[in-house]
N, C-alpha and C positions, 0 to 999 in steps of 0.2 A: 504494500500500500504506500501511495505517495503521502510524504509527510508537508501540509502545508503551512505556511505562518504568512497571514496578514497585516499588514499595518499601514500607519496612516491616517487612522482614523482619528475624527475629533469635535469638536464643535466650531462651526463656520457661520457667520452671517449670512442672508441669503443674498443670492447675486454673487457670493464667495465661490473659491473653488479648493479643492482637495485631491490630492493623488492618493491613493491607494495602492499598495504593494505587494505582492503574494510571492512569496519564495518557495520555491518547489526543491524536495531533496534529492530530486533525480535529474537525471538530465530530461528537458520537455521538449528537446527533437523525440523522445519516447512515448508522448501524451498527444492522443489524439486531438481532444478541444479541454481547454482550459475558460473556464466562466466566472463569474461575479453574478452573485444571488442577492437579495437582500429581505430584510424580513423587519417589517415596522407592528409596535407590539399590537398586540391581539388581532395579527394577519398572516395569513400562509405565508411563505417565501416563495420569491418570483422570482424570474431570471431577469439579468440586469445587461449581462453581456455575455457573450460570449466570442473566440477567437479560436479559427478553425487551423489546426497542423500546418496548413498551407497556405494560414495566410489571411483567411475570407473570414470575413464579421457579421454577427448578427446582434441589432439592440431593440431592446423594447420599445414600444413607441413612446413610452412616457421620458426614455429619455434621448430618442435621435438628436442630434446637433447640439448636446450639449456634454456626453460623457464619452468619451473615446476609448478603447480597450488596446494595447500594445501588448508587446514579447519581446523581452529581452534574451536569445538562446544562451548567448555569455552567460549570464546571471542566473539563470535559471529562473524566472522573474516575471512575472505578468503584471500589469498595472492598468490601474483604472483613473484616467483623468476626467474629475469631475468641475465643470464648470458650470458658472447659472446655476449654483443650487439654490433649491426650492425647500419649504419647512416640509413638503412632502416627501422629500427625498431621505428623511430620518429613520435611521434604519439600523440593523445590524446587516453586514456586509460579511458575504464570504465567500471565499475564494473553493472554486473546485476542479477537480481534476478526472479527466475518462480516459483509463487511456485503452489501446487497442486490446477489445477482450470484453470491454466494457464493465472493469473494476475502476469502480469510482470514490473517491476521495475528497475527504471536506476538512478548510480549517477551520479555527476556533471562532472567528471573526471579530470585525470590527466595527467597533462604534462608531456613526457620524452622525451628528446633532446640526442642524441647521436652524438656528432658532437666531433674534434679533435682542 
């Protein structure tokens, strides 16, 4: 199982922005799609982003044009850049992992508070 650790999190003004960082223990040229979930309290977790092996992105609609998903392969490294946040976007954040096989992997996550 991939070991992950997110961070980054925090509390931000809205209209603020926040990176988000996931360190993966393995190498993720190994990891099929690596994703950003989030989960605000008394709501299921949704997908937030995802970043496909090859390359190719998918985000929710709630946040197209304003959070972007990268990979660092050096680093072992996925990040979420969050800009324009909103007090909706409060949430716990976490970072996860698929890799081919389809064993999948969750970190602890992270807190980000967008409040004024």
């Amino acid at each position: 199982q991939v070991q992950l650790v997110e961070s980054g999190g925090g509390l931000v003004q809205p209209g603020g922005s926040l990176r988000l960082s996931c360190a993966a223990s393995e190498n993720i040229n190994s990891i099929a799609v690596m994703g950003w979930y989030r989960q605000a309290p008394g709501k299921q977790r949704e997908l937030v982003a995802v970043i496909i092996s090859d390359g190719n992105t998918n985000y929710a609609d709630s946040v197209k044009g304003r959070f972007t998903i990268s990979r660092d392969n050096a680093k072992n490294t996925v990040y979420l850049q969050m800009n324009s946040l909103k007090p909706e976007d409060t949430a716990d954040y976490y970072c996860n992992a698929i890799k081919l096989g389809g064993l999948s992997s969750w970190g602890q996550g992270t807190q980000v508070t967008v409040s004024s």
